[in-house]
PyMOL Python script that loads the backbone (N, CA, C, O; Angstrom):
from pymol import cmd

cmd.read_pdbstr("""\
ATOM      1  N   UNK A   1      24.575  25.452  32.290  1.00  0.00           N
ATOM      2  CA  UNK A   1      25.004  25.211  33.653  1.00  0.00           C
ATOM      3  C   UNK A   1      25.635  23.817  33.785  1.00  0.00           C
ATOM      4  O   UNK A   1      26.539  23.591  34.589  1.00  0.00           O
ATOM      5  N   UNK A   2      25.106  22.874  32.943  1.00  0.00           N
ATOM      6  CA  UNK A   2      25.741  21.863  33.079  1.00  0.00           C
ATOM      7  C   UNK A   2      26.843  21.453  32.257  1.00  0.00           C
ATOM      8  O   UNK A   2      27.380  20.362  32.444  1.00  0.00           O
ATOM      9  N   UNK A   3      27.265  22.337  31.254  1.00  0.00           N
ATOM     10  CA  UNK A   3      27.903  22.401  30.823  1.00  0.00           C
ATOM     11  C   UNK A   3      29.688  22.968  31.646  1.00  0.00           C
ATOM     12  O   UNK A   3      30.823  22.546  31.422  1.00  0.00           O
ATOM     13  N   UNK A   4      29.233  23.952  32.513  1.00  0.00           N
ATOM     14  CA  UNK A   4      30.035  23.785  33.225  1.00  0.00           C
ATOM     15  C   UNK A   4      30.327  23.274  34.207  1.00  0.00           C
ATOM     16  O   UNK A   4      31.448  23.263  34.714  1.00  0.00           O
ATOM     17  N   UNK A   5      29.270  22.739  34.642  1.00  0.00           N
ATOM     18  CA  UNK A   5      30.127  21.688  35.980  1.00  0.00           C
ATOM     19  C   UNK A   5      31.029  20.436  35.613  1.00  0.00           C
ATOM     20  O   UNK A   5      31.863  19.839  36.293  1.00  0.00           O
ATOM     21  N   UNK A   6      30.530  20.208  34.144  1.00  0.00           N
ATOM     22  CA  UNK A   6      31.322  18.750  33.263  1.00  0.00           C
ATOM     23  C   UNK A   6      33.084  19.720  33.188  1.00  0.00           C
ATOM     24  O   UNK A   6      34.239  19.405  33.476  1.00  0.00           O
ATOM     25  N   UNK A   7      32.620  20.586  32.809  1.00  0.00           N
ATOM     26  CA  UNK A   7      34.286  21.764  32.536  1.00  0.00           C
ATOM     27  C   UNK A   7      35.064  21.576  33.584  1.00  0.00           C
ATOM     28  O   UNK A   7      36.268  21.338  33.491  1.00  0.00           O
ATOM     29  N   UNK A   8      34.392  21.674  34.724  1.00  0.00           N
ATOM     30  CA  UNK A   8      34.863  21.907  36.133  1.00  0.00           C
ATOM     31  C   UNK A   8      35.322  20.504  36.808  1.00  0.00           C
ATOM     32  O   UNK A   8      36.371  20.458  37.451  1.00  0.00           O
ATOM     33  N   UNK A   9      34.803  19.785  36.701  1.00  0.00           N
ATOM     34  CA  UNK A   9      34.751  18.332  36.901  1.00  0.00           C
ATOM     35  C   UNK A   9      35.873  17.530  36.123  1.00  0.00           C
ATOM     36  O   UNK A   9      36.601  16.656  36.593  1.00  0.00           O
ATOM     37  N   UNK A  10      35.852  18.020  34.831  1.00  0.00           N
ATOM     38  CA  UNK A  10      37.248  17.349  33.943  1.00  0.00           C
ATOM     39  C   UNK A  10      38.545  18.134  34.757  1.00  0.00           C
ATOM     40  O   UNK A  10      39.341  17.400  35.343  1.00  0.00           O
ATOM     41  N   UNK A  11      38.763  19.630  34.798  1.00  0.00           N
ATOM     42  CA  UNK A  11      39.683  20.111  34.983  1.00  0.00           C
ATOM     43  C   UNK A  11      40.122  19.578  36.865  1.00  0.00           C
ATOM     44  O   UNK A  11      41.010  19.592  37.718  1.00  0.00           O
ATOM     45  N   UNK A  12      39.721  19.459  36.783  1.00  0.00           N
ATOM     46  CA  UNK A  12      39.526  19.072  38.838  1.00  0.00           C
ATOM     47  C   UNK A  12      40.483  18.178  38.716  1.00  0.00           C
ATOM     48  O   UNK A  12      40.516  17.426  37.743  1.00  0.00           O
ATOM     49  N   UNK A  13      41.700  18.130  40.024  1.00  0.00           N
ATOM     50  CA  UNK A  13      41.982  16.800  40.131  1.00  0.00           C
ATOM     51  C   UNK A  13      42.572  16.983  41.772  1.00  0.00           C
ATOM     52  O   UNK A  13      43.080  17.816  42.524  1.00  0.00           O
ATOM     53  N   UNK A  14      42.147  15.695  41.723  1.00  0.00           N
ATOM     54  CA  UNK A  14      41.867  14.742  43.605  1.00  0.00           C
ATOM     55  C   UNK A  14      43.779  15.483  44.149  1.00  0.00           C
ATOM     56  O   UNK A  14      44.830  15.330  43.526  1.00  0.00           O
ATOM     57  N   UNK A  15      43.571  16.165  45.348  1.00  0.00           N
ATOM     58  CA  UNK A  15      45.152  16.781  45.685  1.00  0.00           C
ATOM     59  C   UNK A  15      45.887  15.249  46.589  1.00  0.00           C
ATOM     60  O   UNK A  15      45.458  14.349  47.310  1.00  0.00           O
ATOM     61  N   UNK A  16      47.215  15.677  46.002  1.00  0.00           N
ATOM     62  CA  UNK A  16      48.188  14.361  46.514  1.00  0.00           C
ATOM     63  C   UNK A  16      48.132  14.544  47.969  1.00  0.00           C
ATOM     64  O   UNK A  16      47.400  15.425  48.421  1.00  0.00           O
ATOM     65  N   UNK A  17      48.698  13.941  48.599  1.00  0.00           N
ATOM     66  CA  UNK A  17      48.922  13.267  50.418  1.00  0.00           C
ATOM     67  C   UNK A  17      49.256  14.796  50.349  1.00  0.00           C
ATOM     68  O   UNK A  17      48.270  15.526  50.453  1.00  0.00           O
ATOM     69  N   UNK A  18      50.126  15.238  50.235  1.00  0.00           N
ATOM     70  CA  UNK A  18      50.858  15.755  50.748  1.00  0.00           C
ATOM     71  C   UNK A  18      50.455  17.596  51.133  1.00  0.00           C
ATOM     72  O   UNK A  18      50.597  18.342  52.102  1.00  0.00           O
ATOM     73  N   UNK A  19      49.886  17.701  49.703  1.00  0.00           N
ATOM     74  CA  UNK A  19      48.944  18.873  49.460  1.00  0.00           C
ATOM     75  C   UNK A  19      47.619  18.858  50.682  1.00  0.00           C
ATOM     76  O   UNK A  19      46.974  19.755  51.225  1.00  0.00           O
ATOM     77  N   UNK A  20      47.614  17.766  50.748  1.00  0.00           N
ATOM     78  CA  UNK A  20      46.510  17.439  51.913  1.00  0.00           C
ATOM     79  C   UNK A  20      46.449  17.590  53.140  1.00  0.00           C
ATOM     80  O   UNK A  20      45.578  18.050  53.878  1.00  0.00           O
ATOM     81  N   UNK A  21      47.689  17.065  53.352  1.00  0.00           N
ATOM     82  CA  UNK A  21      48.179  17.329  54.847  1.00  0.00           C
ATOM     83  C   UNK A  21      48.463  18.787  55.169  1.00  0.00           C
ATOM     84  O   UNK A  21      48.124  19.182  56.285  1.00  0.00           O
ATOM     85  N   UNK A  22      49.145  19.780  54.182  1.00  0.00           N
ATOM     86  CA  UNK A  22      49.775  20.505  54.319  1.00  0.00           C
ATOM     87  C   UNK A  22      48.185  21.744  54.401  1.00  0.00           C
ATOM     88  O   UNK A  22      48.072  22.542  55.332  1.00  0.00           O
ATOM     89  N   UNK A  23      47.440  21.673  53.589  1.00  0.00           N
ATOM     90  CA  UNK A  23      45.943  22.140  53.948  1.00  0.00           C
ATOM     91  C   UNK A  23      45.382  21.354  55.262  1.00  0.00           C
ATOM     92  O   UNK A  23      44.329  21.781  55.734  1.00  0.00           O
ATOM     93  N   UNK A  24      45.863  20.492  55.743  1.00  0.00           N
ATOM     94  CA  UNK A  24      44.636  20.307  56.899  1.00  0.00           C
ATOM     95  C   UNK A  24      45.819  21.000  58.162  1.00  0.00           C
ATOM     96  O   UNK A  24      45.424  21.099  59.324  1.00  0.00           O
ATOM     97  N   UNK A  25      47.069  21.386  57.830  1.00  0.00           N
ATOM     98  CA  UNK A  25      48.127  21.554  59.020  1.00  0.00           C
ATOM     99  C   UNK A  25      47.131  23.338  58.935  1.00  0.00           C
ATOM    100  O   UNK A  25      46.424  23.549  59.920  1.00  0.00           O
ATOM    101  N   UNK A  26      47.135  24.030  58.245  1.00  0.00           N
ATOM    102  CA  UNK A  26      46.887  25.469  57.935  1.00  0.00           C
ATOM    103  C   UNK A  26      45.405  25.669  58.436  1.00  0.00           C
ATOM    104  O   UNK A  26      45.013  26.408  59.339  1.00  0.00           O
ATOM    105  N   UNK A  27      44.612  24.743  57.545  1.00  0.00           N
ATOM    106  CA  UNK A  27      43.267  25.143  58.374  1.00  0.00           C
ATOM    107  C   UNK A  27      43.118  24.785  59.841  1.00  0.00           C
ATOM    108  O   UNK A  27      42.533  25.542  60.615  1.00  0.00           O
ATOM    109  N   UNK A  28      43.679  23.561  60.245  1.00  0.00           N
ATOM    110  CA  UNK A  28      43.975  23.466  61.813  1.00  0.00           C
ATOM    111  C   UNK A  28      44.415  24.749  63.181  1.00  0.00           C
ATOM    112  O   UNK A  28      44.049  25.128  64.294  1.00  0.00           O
ATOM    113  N   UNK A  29      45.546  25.032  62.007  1.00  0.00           N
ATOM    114  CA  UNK A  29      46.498  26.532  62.842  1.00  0.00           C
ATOM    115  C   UNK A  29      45.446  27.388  62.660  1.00  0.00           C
ATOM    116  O   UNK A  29      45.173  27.781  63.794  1.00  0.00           O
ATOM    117  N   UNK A  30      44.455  28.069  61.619  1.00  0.00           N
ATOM    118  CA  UNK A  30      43.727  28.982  61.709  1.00  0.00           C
ATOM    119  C   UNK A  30      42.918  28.773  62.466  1.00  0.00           C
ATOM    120  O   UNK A  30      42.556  29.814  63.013  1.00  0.00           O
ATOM    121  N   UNK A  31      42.023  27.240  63.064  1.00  0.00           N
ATOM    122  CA  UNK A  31      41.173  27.251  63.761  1.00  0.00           C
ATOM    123  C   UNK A  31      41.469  27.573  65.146  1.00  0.00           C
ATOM    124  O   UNK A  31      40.536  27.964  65.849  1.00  0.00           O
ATOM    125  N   UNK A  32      42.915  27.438  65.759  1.00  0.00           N
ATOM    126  CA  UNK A  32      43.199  27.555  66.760  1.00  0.00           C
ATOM    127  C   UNK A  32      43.618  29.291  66.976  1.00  0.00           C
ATOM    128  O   UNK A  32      43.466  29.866  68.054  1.00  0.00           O
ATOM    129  N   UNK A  33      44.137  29.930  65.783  1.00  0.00           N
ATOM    130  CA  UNK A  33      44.199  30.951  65.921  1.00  0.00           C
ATOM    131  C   UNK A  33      42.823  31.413  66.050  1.00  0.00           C
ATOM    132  O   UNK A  33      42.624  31.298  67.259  1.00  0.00           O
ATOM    133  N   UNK A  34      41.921  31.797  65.607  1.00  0.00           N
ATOM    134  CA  UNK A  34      40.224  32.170  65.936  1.00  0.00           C
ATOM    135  C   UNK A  34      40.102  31.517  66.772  1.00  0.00           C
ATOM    136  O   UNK A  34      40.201  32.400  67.623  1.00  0.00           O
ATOM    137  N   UNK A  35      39.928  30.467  67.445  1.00  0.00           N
ATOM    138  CA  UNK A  35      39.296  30.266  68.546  1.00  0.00           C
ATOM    139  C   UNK A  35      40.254  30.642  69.760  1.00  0.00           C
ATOM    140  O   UNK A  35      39.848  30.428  70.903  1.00  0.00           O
ATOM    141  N   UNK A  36      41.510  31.195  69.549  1.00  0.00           N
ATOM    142  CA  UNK A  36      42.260  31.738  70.949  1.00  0.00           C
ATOM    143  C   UNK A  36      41.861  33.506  70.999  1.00  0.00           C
ATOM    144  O   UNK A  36      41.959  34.204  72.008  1.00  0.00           O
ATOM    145  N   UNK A  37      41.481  33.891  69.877  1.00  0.00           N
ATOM    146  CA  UNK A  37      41.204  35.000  69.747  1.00  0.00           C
ATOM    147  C   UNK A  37      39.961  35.162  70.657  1.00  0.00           C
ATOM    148  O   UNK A  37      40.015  35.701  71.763  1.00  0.00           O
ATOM    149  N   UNK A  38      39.111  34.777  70.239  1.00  0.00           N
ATOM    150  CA  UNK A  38      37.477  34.594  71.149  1.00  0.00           C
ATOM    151  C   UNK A  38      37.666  34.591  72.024  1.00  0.00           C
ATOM    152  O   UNK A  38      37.214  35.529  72.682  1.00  0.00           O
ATOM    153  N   UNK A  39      38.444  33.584  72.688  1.00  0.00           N
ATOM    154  CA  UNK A  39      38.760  32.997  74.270  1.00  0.00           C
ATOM    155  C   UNK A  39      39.361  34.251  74.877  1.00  0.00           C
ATOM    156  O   UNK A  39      39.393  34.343  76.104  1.00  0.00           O
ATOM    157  N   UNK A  40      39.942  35.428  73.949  1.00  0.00           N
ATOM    158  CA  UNK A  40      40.665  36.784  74.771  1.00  0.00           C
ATOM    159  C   UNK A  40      39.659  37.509  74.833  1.00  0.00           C
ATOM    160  O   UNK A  40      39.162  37.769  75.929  1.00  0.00           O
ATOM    161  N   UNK A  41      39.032  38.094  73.425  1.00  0.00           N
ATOM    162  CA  UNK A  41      38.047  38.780  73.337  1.00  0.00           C
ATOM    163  C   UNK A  41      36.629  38.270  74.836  1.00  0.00           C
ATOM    164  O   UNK A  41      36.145  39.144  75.555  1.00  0.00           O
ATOM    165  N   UNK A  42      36.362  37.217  74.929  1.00  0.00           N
ATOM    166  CA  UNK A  42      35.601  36.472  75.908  1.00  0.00           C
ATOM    167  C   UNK A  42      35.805  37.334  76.883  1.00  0.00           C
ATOM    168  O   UNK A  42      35.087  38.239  77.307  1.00  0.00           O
ATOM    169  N   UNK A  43      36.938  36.938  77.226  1.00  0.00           N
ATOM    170  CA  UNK A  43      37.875  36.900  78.697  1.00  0.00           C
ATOM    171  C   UNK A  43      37.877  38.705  78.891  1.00  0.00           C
ATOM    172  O   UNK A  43      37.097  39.161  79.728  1.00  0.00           O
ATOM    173  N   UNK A  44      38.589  39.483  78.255  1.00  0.00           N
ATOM    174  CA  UNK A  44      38.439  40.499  78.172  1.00  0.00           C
ATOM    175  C   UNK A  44      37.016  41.238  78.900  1.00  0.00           C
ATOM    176  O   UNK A  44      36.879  41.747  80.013  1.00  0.00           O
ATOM    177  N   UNK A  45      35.923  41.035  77.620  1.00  0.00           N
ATOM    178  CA  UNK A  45      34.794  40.986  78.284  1.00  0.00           C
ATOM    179  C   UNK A  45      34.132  40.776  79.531  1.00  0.00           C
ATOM    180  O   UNK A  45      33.245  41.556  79.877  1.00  0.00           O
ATOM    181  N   UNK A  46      34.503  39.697  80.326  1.00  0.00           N
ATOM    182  CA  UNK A  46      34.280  39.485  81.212  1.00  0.00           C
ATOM    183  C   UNK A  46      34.931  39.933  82.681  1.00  0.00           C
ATOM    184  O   UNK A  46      34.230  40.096  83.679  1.00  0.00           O
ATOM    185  N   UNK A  47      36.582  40.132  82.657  1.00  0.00           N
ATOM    186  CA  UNK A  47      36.791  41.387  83.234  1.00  0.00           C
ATOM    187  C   UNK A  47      36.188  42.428  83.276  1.00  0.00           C
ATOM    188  O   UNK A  47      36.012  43.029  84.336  1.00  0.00           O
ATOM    189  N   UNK A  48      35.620  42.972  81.787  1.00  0.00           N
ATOM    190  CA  UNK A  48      35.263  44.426  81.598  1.00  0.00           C
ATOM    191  C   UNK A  48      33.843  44.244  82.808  1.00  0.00           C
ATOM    192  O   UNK A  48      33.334  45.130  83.496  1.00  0.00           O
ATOM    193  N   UNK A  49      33.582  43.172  82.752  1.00  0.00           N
ATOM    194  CA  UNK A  49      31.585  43.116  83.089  1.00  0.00           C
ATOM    195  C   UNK A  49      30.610  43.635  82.501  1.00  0.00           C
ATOM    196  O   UNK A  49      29.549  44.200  82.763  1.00  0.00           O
ATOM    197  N   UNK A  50      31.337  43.247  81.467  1.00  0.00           N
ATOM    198  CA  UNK A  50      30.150  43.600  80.608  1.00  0.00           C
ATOM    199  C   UNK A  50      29.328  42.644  79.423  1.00  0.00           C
ATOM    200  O   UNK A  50      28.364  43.110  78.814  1.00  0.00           O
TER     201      UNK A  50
END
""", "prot")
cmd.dss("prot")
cmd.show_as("cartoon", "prot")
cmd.util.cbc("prot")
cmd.orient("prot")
């Protein structure tokens, strides 16, 4: 087991600016996509009264 986390650990490397940004732009958009979803599904619901 520890043998592979040293494997895993060598092969790893730290992502540039840019790779970074471009993952925090995507997970951002997904969070807003799921949480506008809820907010319908919610809303929905609450018309329904139920």
């Amino acid at each position: 087991m520890l043998k592979d986390y040293r494997r895993v650990m060598k092969t790893a490397k730290r992502p540039s600016w840019e790779e970074f940004k471009q993952a925090s732009k995507i997970t951002g958009l997904a969070m807003l996509i799921i949480g506008f979803l809820g907010l319908m599904i919610s809303m929905v619901f609450q018309w329904m009264g139920v």
